[in-house]
C-alpha positions in Angstrom: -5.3 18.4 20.0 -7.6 16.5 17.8 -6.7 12.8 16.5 -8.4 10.9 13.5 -8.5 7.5 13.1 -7.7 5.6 10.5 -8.9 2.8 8.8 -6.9 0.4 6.6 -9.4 -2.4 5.2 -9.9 -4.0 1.5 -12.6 -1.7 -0.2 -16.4 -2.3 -0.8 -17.3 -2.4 -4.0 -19.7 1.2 -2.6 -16.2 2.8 -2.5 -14.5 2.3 -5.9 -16.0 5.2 -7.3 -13.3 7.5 -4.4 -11.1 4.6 -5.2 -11.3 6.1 -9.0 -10.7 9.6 -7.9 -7.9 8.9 -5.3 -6.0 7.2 -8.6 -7.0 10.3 -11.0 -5.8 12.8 -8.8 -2.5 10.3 -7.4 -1.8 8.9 -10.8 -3.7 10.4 -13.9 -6.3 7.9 -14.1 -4.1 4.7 -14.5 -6.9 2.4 -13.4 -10.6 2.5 -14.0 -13.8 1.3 -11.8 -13.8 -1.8 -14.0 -10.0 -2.4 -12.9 -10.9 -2.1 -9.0 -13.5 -4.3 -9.4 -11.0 -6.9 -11.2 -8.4 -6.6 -7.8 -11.7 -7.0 -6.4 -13.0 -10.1 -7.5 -9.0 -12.3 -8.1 -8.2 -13.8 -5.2 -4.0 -13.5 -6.3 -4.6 -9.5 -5.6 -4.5 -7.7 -2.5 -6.2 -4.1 -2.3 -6.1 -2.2 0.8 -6.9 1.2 0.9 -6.9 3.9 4.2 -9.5 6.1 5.2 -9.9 8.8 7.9 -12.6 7.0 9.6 -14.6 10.0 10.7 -15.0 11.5 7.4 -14.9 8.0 5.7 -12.6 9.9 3.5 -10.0 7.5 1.4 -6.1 8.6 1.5 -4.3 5.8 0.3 -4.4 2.6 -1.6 -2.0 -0.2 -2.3 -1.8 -3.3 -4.1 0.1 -6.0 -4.9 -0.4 -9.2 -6.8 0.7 -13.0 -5.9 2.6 -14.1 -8.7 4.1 -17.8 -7.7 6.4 -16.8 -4.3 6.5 -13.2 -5.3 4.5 -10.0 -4.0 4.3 -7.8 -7.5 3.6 -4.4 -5.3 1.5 -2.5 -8.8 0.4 0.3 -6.8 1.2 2.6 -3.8 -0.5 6.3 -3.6 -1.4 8.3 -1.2 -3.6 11.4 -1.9 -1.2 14.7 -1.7 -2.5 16.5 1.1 -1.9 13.8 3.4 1.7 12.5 2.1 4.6 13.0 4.3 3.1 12.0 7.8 3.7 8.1 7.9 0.9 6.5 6.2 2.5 5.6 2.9 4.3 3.8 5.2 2.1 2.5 6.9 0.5 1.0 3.9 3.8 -0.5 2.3 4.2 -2.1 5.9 0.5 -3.5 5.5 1.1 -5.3 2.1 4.7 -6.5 3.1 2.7 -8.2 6.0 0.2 -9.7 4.1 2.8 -11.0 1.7 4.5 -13.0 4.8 1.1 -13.9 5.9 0.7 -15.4 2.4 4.3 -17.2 2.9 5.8 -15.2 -0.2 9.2 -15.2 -0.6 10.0 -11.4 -2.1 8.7 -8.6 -3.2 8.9 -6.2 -6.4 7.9 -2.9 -7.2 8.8 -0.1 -10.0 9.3 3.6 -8.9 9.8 6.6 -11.3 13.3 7.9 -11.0 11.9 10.9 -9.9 10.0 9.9 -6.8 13.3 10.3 -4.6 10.8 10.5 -1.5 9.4 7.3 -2.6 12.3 5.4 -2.8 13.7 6.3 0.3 10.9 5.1 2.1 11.5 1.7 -0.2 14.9 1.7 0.9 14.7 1.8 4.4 12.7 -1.0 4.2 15.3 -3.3 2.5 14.3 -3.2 -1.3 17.5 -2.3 -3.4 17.6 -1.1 -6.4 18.3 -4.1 -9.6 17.2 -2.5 -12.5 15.6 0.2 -14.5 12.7 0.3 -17.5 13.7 3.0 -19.8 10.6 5.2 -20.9 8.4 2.4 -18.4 5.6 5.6 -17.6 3.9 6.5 -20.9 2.4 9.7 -19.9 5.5 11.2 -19.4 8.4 9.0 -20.9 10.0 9.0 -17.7 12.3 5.4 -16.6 11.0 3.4 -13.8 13.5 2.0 -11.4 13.2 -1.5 -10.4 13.6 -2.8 -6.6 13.5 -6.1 -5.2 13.1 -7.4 -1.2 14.0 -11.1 -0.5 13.5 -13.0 2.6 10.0 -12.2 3.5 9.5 -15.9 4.6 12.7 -15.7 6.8 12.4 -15.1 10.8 14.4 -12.5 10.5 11.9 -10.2 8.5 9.2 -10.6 11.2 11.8 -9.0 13.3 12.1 -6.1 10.8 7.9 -6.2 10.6 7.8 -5.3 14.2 10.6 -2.4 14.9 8.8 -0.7 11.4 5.6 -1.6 13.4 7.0 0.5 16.0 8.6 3.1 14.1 5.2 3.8 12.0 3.3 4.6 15.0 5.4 6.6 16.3 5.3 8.6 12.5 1.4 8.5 12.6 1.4 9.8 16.3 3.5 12.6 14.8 0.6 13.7 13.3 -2.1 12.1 15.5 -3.1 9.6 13.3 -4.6 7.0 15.5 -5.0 3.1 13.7 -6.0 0.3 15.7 -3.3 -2.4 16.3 -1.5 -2.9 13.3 -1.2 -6.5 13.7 -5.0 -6.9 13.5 -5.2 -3.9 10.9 -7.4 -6.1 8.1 -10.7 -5.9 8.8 -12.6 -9.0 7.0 -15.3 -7.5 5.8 -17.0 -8.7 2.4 -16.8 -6.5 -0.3 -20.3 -5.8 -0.4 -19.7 -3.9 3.0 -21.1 -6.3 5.0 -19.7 -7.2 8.3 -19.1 -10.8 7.9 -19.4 -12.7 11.3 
């Protein structure tokens, strides 16, 4: 059986133009080009998208911004013909890593009430539910639930990094997804799309 590999990198500034159509066909067009380009370019955000890396074909995207000791996760979405096989996952798992890399404390993130699949996935991972937004999504009116994670700088979260580590491959395989090791996942590329050295 065929396996694609993926890719999970911060985007060049060549790909926020499929960045803009992964978010109008995930989300409705909540961001524009000019928004990318703004996660981009502030060093307190942290953009990671994944690509098929045959195809160079972008799947997901996820962000969160560094706000004091706190991981503000503003976006998670994964384009719908490839949810359900691991790699939303695999890209929450990504940006609660780089937010213990960064020595942040907790995490946040809003979820519409009706994404239950969503917030399962968020749930398994520790967050728990504190709050809700009533009419927070102005498209549709709909209340956003509000869930926290603590203890991202505590030992025992690395532990929890690696067993999701684990239980993400085994997801991705699943489907045969291939990534490289998830530990060295970023590649540090400029955003220009050139290899830095």
């Amino acid at each position: 059986m065929f396996s694609s590999r993926l890719i999970l990198n911060t985007p060049h500034y060549d790909q926020l133009t499929q960045l803009v159509e992964l978010d109008r066909i995930c989300l409705g067009g909540l961001w524009t080009k000019k928004g990318y380009q703004r996660e981009l370019d502030n060093p307190n955000s942290s953009l990671l998208v994944l690509s098929i890396e045959e195809f160079g074909f972008i799947v997901g995207c996820g962000c969160f911004w560094t706000i004091l000791e706190e991981a503000h996760i503003v976006l998670l979405m994964i384009h719908p013909d490839y949810q359900g096989q691991g790699l939303g996952q695999l890209l929450l798992y990504s940006l609660l890593k780089e937010a213990a890399n960064r020595n942040l404390e907790r995490a946040t993130l809003e979820v519409k009430v009706s994404n239950q699949s969503a917030l399962a996935v968020y749930q398994k991972i520790g967050f728990q539910l504190v709050g809700r937004r009533k009419s927070y999504y102005q498209k549709t009116g709909e209340d956003a639930l509000i869930l926290w994670r603590g203890d991202l700088d505590h030992p025992r979260f690395r532990e929890d990094l690696s067993h999701w580590r684990l239980r993400i491959s085994d997801r991705l395989n699943q489907y045969n997804w291939l990534i490289s090791d998830l530990d060295l996942y970023l590649k540090r590329d400029d955003k220009s799309g050139k290899k830095i050295k």
